[in-house]
Structures are given as structure tokens and as C-alpha cells.
C-alpha positions as YAML, in Angstrom:
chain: A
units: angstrom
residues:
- id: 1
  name: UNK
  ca: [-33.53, -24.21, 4.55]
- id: 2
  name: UNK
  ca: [-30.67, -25.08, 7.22]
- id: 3
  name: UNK
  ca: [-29.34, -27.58, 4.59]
- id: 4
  name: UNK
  ca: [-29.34, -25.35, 1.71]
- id: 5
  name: UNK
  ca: [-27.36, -22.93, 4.16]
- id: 6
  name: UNK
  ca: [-24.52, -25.16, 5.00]
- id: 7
  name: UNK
  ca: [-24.27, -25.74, 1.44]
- id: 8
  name: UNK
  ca: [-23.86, -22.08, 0.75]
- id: 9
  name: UNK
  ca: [-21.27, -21.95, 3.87]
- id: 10
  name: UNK
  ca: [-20.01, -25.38, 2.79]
- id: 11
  name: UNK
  ca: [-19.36, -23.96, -0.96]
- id: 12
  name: UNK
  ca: [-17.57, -20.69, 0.32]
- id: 13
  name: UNK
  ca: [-15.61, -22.24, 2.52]
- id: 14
  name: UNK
  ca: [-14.05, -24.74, 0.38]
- id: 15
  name: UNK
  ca: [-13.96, -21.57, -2.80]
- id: 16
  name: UNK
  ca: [-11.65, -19.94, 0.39]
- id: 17
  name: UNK
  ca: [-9.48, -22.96, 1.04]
- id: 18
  name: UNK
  ca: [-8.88, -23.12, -2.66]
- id: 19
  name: UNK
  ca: [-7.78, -19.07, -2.63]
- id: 20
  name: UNK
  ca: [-5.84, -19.35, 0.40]
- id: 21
  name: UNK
  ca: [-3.48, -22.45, -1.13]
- id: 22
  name: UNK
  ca: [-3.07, -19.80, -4.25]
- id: 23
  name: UNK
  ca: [-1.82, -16.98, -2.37]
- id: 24
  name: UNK
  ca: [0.41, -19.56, -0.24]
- id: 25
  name: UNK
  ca: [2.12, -20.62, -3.39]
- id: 26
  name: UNK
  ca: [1.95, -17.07, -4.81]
- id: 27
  name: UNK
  ca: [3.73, -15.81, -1.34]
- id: 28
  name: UNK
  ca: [6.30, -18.75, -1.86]
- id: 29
  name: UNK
  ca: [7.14, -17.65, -5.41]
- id: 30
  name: UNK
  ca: [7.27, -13.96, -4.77]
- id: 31
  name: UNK
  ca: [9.83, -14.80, -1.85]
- id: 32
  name: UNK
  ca: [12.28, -16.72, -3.91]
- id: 33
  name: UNK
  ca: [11.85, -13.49, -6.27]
- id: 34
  name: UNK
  ca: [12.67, -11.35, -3.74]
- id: 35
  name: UNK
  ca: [15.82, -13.59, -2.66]
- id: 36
  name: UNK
  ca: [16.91, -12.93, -6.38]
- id: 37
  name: UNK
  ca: [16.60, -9.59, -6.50]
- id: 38
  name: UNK
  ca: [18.10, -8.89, -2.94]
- id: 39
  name: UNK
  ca: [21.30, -10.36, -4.48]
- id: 40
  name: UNK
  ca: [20.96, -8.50, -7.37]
- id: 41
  name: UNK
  ca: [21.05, -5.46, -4.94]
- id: 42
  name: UNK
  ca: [23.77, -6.50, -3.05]
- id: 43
  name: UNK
  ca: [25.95, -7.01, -6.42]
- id: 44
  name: UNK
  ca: [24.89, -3.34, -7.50]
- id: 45
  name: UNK
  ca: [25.57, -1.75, -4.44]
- id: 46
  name: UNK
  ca: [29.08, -3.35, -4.69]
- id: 47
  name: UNK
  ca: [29.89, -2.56, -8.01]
- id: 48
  name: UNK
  ca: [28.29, 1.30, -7.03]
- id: 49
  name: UNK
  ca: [31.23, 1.32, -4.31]
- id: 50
  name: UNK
  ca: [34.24, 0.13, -6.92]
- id: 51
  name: UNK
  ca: [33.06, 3.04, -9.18]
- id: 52
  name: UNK
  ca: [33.57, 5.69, -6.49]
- id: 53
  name: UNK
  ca: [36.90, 4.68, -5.28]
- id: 54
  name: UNK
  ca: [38.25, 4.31, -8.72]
- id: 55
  name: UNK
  ca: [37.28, 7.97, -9.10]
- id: 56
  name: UNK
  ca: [34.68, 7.47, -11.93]
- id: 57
  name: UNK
  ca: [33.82, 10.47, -14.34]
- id: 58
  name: UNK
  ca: [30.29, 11.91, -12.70]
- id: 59
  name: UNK
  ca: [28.07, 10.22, -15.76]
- id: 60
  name: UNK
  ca: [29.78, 6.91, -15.33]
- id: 61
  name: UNK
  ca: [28.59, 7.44, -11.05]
- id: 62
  name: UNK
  ca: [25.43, 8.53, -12.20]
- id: 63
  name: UNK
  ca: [24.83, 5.33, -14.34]
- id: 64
  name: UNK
  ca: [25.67, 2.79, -11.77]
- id: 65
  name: UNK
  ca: [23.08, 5.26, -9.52]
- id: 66
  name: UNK
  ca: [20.71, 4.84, -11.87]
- id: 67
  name: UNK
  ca: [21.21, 0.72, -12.09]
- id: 68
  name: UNK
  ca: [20.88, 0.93, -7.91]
- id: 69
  name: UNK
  ca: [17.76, 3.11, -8.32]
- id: 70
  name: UNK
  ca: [15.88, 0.90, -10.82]
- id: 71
  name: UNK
  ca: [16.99, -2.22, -8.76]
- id: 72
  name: UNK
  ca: [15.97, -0.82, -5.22]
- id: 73
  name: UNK
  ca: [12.70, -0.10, -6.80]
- id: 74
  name: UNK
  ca: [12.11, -3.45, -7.80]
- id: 75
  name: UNK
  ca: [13.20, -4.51, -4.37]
- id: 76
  name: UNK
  ca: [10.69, -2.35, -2.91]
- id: 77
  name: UNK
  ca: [7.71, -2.88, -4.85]
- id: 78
  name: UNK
  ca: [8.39, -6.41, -4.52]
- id: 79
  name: UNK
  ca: [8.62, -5.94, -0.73]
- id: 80
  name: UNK
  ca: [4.99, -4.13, -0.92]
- id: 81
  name: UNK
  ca: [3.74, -7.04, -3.44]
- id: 82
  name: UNK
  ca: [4.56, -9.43, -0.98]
- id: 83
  name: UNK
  ca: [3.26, -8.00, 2.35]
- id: 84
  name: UNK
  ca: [-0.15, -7.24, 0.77]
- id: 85
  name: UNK
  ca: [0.01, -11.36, 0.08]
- id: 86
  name: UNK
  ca: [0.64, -11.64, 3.49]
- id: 87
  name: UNK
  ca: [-1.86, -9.64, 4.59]
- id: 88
  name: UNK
  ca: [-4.17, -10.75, 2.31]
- id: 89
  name: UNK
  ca: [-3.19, -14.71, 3.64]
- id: 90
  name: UNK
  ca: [-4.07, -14.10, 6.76]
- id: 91
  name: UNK
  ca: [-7.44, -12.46, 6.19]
- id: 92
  name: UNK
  ca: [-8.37, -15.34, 4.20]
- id: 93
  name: UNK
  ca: [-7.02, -17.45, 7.57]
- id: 94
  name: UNK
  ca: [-9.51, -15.44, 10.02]
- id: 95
  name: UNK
  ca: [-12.24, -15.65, 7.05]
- id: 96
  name: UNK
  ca: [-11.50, -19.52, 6.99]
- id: 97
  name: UNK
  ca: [-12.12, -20.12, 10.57]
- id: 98
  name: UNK
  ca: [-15.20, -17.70, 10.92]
- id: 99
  name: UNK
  ca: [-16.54, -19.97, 8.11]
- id: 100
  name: UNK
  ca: [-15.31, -23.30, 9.76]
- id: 101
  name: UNK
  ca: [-17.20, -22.15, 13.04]
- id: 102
  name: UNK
  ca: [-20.44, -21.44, 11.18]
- id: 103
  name: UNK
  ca: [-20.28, -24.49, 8.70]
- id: 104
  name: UNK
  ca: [-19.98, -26.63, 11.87]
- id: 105
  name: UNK
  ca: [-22.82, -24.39, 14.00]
- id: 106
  name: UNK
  ca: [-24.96, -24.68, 11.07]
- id: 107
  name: UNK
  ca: [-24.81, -29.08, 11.35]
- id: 108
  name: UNK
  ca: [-25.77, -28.88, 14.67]
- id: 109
  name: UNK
  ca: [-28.97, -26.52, 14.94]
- id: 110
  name: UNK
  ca: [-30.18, -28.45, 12.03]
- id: 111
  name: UNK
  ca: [-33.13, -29.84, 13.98]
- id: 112
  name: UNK
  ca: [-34.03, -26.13, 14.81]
- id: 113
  name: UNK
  ca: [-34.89, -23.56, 12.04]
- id: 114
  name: UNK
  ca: [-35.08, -19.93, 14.44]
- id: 115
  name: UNK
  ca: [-31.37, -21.19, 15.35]
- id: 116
  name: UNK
  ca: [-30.35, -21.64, 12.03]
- id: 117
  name: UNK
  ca: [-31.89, -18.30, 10.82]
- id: 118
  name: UNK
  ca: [-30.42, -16.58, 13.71]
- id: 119
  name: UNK
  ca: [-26.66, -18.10, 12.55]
- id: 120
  name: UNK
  ca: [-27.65, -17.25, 9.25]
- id: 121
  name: UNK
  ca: [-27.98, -13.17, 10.03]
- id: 122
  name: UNK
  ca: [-25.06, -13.17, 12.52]
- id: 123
  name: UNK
  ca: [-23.26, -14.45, 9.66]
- id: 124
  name: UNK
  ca: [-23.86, -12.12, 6.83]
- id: 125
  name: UNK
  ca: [-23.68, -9.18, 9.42]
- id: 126
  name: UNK
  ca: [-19.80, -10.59, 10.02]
- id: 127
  name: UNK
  ca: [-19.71, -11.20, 6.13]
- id: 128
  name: UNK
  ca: [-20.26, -7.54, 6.10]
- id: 129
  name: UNK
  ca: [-18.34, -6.21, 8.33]
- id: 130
  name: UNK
  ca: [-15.26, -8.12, 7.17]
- id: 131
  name: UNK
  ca: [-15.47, -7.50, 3.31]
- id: 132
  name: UNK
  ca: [-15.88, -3.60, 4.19]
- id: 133
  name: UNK
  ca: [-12.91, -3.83, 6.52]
- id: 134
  name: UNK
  ca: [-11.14, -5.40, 3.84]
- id: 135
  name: UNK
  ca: [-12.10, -3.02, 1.06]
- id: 136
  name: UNK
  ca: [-11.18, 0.17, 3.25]
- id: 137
  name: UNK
  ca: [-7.62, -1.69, 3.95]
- id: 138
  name: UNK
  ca: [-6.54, -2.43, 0.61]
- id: 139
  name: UNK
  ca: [-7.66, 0.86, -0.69]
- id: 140
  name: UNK
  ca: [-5.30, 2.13, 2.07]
- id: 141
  name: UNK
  ca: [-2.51, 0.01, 1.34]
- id: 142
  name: UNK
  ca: [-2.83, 0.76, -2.31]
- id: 143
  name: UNK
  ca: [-2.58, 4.91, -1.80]
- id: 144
  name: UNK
  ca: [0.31, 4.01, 0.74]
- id: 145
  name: UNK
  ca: [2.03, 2.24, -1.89]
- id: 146
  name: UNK
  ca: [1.72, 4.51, -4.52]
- id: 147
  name: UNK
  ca: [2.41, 7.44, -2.49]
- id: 148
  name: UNK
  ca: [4.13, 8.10, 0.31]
- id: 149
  name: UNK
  ca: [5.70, 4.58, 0.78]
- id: 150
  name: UNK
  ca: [7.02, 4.95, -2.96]
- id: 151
  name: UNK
  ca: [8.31, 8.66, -2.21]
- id: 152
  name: UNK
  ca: [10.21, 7.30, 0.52]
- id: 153
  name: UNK
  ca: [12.37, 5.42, -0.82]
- id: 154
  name: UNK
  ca: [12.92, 7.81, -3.87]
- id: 155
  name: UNK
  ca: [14.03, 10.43, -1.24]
- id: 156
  name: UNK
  ca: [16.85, 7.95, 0.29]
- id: 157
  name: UNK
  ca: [18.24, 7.39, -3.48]
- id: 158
  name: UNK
  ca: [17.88, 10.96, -3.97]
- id: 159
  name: UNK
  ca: [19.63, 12.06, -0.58]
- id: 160
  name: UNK
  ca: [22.17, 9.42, -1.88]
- id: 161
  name: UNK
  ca: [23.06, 10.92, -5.09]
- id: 162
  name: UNK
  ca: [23.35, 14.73, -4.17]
- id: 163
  name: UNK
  ca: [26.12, 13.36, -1.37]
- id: 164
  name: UNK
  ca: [27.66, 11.49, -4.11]
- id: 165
  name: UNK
  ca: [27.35, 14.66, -6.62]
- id: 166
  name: UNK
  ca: [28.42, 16.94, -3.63]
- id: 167
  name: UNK
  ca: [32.09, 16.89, -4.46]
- id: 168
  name: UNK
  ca: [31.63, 15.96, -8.23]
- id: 169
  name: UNK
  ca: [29.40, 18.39, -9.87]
- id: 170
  name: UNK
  ca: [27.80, 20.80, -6.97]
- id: 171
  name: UNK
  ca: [25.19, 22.65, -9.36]
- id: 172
  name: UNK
  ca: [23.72, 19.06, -10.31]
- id: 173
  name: UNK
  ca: [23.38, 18.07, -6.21]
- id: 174
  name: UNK
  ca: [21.89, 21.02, -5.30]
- id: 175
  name: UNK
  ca: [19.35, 20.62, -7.80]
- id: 176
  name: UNK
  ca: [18.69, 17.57, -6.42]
- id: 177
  name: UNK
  ca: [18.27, 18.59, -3.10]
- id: 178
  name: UNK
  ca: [15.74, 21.12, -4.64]
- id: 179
  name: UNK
  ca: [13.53, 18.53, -6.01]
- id: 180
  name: UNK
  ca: [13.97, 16.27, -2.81]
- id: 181
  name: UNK
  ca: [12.67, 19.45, -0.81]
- id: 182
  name: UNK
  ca: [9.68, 19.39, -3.41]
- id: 183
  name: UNK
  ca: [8.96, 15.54, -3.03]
- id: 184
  name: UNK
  ca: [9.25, 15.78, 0.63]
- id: 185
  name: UNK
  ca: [6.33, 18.55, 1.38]
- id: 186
  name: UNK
  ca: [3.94, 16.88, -0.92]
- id: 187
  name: UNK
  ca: [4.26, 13.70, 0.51]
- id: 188
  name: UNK
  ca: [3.83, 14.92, 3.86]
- id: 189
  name: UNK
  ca: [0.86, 16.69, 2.53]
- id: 190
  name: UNK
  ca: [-0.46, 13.14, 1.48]
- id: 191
  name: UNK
  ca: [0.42, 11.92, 5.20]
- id: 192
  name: UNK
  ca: [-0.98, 13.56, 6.99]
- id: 193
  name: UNK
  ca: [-4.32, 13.37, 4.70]
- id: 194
  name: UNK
  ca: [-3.58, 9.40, 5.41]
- id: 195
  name: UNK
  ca: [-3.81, 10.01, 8.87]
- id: 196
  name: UNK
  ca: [-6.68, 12.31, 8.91]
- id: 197
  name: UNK
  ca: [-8.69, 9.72, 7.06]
- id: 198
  name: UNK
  ca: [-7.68, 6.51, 9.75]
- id: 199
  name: UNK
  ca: [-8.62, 8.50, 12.82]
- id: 200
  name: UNK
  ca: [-8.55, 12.08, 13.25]
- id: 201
  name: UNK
  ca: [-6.61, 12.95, 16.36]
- id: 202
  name: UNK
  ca: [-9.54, 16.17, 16.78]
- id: 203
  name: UNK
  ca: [-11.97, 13.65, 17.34]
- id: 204
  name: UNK
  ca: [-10.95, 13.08, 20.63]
- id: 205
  name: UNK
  ca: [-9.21, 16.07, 21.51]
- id: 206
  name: UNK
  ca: [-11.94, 18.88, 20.42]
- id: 207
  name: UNK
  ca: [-14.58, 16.47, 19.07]
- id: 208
  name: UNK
  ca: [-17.23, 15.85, 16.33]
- id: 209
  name: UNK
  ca: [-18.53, 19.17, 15.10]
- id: 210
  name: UNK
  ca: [-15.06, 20.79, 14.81]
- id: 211
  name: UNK
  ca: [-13.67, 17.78, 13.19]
- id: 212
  name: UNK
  ca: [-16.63, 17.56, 10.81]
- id: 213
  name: UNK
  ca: [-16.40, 20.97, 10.00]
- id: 214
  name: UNK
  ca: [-12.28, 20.57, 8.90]
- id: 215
  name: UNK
  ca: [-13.22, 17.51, 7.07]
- id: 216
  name: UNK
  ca: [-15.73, 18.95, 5.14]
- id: 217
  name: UNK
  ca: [-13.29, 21.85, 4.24]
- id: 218
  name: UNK
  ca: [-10.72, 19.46, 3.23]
- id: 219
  name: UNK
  ca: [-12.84, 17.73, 1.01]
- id: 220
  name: UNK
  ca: [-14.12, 20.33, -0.95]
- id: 221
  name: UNK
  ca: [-10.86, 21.28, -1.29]
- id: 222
  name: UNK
  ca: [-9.07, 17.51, -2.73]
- id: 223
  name: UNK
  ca: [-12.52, 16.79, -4.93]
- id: 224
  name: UNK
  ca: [-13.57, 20.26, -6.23]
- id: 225
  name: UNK
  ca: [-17.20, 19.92, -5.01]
- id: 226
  name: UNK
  ca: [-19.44, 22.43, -3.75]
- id: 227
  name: UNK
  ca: [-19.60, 21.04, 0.25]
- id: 228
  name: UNK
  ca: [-21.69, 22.69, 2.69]
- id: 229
  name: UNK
  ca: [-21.93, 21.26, 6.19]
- id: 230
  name: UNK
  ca: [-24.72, 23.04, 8.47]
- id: 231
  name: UNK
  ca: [-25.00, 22.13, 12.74]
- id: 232
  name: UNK
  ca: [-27.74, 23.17, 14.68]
- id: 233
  name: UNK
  ca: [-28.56, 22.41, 18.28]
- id: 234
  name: UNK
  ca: [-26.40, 22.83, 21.24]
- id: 235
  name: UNK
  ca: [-22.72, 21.63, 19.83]
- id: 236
  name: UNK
  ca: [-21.58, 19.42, 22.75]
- id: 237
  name: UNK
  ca: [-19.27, 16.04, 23.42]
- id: 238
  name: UNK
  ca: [-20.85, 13.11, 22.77]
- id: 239
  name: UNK
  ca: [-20.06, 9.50, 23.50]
- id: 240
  name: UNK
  ca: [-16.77, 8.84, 21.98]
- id: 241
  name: UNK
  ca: [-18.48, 5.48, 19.78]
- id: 242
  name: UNK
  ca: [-20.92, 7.78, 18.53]
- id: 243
  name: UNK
  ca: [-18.99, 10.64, 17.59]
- id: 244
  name: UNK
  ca: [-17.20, 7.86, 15.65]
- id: 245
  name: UNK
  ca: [-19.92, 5.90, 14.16]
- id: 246
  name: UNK
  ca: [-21.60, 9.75, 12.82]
- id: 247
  name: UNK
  ca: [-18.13, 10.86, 11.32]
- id: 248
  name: UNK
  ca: [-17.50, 7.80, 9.69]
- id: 249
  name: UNK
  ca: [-20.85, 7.75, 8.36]
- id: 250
  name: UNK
  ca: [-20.46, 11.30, 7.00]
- id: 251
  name: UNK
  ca: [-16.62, 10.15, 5.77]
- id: 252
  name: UNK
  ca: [-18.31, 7.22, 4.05]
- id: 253
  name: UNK
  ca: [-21.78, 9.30, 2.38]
- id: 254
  name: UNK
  ca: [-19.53, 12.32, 1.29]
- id: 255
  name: UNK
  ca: [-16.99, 9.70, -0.71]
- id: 256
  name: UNK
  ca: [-20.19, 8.02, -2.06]
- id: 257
  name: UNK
  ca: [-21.55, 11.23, -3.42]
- id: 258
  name: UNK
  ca: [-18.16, 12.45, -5.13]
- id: 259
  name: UNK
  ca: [-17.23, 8.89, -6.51]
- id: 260
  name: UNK
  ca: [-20.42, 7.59, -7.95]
- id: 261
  name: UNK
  ca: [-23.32, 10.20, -7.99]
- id: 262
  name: UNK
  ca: [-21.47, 13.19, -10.90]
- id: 263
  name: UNK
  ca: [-22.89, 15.52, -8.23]
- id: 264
  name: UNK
  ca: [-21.35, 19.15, -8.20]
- id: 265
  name: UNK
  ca: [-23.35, 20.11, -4.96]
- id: 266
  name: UNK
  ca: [-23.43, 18.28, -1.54]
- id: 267
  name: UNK
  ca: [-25.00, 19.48, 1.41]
- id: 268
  name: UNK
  ca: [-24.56, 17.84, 5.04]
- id: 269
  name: UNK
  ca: [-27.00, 19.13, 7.53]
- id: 270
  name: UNK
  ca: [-26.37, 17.69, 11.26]
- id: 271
  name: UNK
  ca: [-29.24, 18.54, 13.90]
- id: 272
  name: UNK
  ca: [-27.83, 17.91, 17.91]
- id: 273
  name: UNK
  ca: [-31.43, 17.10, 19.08]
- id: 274
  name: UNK
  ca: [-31.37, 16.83, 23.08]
- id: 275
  name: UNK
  ca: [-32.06, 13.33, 22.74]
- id: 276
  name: UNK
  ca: [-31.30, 12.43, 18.94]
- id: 277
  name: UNK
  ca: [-28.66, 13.38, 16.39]
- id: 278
  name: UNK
  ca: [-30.02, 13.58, 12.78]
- id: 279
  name: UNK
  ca: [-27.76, 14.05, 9.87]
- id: 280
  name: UNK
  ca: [-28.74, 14.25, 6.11]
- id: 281
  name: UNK
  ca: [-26.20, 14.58, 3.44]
- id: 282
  name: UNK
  ca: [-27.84, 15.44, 0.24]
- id: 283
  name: UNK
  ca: [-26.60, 15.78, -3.58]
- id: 284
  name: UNK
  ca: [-27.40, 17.07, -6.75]
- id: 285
  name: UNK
  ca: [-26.38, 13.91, -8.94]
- id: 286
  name: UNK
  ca: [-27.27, 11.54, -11.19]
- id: 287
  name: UNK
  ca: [-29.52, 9.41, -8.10]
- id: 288
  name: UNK
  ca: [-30.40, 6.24, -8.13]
- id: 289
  name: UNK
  ca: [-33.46, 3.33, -7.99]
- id: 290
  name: UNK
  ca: [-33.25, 2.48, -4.82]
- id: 291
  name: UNK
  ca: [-35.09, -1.36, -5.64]
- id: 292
  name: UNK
  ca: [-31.60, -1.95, -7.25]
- id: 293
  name: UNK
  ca: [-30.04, -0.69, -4.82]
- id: 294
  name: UNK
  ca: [-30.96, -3.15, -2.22]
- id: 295
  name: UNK
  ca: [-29.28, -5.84, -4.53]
- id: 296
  name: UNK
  ca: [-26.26, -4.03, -4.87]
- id: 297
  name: UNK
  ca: [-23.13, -5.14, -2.53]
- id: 298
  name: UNK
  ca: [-22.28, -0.89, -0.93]
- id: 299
  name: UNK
  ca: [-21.25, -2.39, 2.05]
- id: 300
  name: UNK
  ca: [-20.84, 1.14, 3.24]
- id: 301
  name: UNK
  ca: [-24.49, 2.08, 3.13]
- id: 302
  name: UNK
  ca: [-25.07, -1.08, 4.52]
- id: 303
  name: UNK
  ca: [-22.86, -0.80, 7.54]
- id: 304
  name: UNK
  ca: [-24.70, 2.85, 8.36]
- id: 305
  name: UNK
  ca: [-28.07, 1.73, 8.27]
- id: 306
  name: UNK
  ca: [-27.12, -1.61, 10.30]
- id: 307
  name: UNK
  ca: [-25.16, 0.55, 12.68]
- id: 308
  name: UNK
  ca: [-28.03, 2.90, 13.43]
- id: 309
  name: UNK
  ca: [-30.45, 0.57, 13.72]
- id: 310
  name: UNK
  ca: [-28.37, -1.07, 16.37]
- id: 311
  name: UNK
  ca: [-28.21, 1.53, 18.36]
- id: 312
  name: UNK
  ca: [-31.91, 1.96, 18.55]
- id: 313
  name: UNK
  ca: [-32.08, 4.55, 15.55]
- id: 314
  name: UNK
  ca: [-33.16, 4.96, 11.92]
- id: 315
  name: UNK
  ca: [-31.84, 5.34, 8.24]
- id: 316
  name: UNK
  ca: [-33.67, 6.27, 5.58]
- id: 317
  name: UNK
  ca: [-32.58, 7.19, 1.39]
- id: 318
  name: UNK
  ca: [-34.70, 9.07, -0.74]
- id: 319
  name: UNK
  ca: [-33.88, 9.22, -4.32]
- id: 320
  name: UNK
  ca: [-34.86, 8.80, -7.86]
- id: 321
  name: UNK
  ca: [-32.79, 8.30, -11.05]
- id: 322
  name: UNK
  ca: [-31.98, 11.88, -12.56]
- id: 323
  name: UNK
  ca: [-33.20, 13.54, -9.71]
- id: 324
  name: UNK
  ca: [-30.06, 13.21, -7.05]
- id: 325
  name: UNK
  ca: [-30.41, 11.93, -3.77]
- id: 326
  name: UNK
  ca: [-31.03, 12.56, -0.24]
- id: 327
  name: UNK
  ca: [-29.75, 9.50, 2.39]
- id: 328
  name: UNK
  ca: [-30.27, 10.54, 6.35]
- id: 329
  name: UNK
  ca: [-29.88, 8.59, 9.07]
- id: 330
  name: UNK
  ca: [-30.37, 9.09, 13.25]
- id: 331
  name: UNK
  ca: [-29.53, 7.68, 16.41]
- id: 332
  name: UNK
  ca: [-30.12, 8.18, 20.35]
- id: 333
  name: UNK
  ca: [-27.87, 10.30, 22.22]
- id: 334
  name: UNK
  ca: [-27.11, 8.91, 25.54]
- id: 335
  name: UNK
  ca: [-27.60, 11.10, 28.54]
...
């Protein structure tokens, strides 16, 4: 058994070796594009400066502004295309060495089968935990690209042109301005969502009922869901892991329920026991065979029920196909 795991270990580390020397060259090749079209940039934003002091007509200023936009685009998404390499270089780096470690742990507990079956589980728990990390950062990075980062740096070639247009055609930059004003509240609409999402600063300052309660509101809101959240027991503070470990677990099931379950109801029921805290969050979709869904890689589902049973509690999903489903979990509250 030990030796069919280091071949398993073996196999996926060399299967990440191999990945990591294709996003090194793919990093090396994207940086030499970059270099090109920085000095592309530099030659538009020249040319962009002749115009205006030879007192261009305004469509002759607003077609070099238009070869600056589509350039400084291309800059920046190739800016974004090439930190997510980056990133994505040196998760495969910390993946490499966890694997390394084990690989190597695994040779010498041969002689001892409890050891290797211990390394075995520590290893798919870190598996786990990585490859969820990983999934929640690059769907991150992706809506920060596409949003907000993108709107960004459409609002500093749009602040650009209505000071160009100022003196040139006034009714044209004011328009401008009008649609930059637009832009700029629904991206910070989509910010602060972003932020809400990473950590919600009412977590710590008021705590996890309140916080679960505006969450809940704000979802029903962005996915057009019926959402219901119901608390009883004594609403109090809790331990500040635990209040994070429940609301990511309620982030996590009410994301599961709009994205895969076509449910049009969701109901999250949260009981503050004076020893336990029980929350349910059920749904009128679709379900699902559970069998199969022990074989399936939902990290997320995976990470609750690992994370309550760790801290002494339970998880539990009840559900059938057709006849939506009901997934509950609980864990201790400390005194």
C-alpha cells in the first residue's frame, strides 16, 4: 500500500514539475510580449502629444485617443495575464514542495503501514485545502479582472479624454464625465460586494447573526432567490474562528444552492444552542444522489464537514434526486 502511495505522490509530483516548467516558459513569453507592447505605448502616447500641440481637429485627437485606449488595454490585460502566471507559478512552487516533503516522508515510513496511512490522510486533507484555496482565488482574480480592475483603467482614459475635449468640444466632455460618473458607482457597487465576500468587516465589529442576516439580504437581492434566514437562541459573540468557520459555511451552502441545485427557495435556519450551534440551509431544487456525491471533487462541502468534525461536531446531507435537498451541519460552542 505505502508503495503504491509514493507512486501516486511520485506521479503528481513529477505531472507538477512538468506544469510548473510550462507556466515558466509561458511567464517568459508573456514578458517579452509585454516589453513589446510597453513600447508600443510609449510610441502612442508620443505621437498622442504631437497631435495636441499641432492643434489637431477634435476627430483627428479623438482617433489617436482611441489608438492609446485600445493599446493601454492590451497593456493591461496583458499585465493581469501575466500576474495570474505568476501567481499561479508560485502555487505550483508551494504545491511542489508539499509534494517533495510527502514523496520523501512516504520512503521512509515504508516499513510502517499506520505511518504511512496517517501521511496519506494529512495529505489529501492539505490536497484539499489547497485546491479550494486555489479555486476561491482564481474565481476572485477572474471577477477582479473583469470588473473593477478593467473599469479602472477605462475611468483614467476616460478622465483623460473629457480634459482633452474640455477646451475642444465641451458638450462631448461633459458627456463623458456623465458616463464616467455612471462607471464609477457601479464599480464601487461591485467593490465593495468584493470586499464583503473576502471578509466582512461586521464580522468582527457587530458579529455573526447581524452579518448573516445582511448577507442573506444581499444575496437574495444579486441571485433573485427566495432567501430566508431564521436565528433562534440567545444571539451572542462567539469565538471569532467559529463565527468564521459558520459564515463561511453558510457563504459556501447558499452559492451551492443558487449555482447548481435550479432551486427558487432557500431557507437557512441557525439554532444558538447553549452549548451547540446548528445550522441547516435547505432548498427546493433539483437534489442530488448523495452515493455520487461522495465521488464528486465539491471541495466546499468537503471542507464543512471536515471542519466540523474537527472541532468535535457533526455534518449531515439529506437529499434525493428531484426532491431538493437539506445539508446541516453543528459544532461546540466554547464557554
Amino acid at each position: 500500500m505505502a508503495n503504491s502511495n509514493s507512486k501516486d505522490y511520485q506521479s503528481e509530483l513529477e505531472e507538477t514539475q512538468r506544469s510548473l516548467r510550462e507556466v515558466t516558459l509561458m511567464i517568459e513569453q508573456s514578458q517579452g510580449e509585454l516589453s513589446k507592447i510597453t513600447q508600443r505605448n510609449t510610441a502612442i502616447t508620443t505621437h498622442l502629444q504631437q497631435v495636441q500641440k499641432q492643434g489637431a481637429t477634435a476627430e483627428e485627437i479623438k482617433m489617436a485617443y482611441d489608438s492609446a485606449l485600445d493599446v493601454q488595454q492590451r497593456l493591461f490585460v496583458m499585465r493581469g495575464q501575466l500576474e495570474k502566471l505568476q501567481n499561479d507559478k508560485s502555487h505550483l512552487e508551494k504545491y511542489k514542495t508539499i509534494l517533495e516533503k510527502t514523496v520523501s516522508g512516504i520512503g521512509e515510513a515504508a516499513s510502517s503501514s499506520a505511518n504511512a496511512s496517517n501521511l496519506k490522510n494529512q495529505m489529501a486533507g492539505i490536497e484539499m485545502i489547497v485546491n479550494a484555496q486555489e479555486a476561491e482565488r482564481q474565481r476572485l482574480s477572474r471577477q477582479m479582472h473583469d470588473g473593477p480592475a478593467q473599469a479602472l483603467s477605462n475611468f483614467i482614459l476616460q478622465t483623460e479624454i473629457a480634459m482633452r475635449l474640455l477646451d475642444v468640444d465641451p458638450a462631448q466632455a461633459k458627456e463623458e464625465l456623465g458616463n464616467l460618473k455612471t462607471s464609477a458607482m457601479g464599480t464601487f457597487q461591485k467593490v465593495r460586494s468584493f470586499i464583503f465576500e473576502l471578509r466582512p468587516m461586521m464580522l468582527d465589529d457587530l458579529g455573526l447573526v447581524p452579518t448573516l442576516k445582511k448577507y442573506s439580504d444581499a444575496f437574495k437581492e444579486q441571485a433573485n432567490l427566495d432567501v430566508s434566514l431564521t436565528v433562534t437562541g440567545a444571539e451572542r459573540r462567539l469565538e471569532s474562528y467559529l463565527e468564521v468557520m459558520v459564515f463561511r459555511a453558510v457563504q459556501e451552502l447558499l452559492g451551492n444552492a443558487s449555482r447548481h441545485s435550479q432551486a427558487s427557495i432557500i431557507k437557512v435556519q441557525v439554532d444558538l444552542g447553549s452549548d451547540m450551534i446548528r445550522v441547516s440551509v435547505d432548498d427546493n431544487g433539483k437534489g442530488f444522489d448523495t452515493e455520487t456525491l461522495k465521488e464528486s471533487n465539491n471541495l466546499g462541502l468537503k471542507l464543512i464537514r471536515e471542519r466540523s468534525e474537527m472541532l468535535g461536531g457533526s455534518f449531515e446531507i439529506d437529499s434525493a434526486t428531484g426532491a431538493g435537498a437539506r445539508i446541516s451541519f453543528a459544532v461546540p460552542i466554547k464557554a
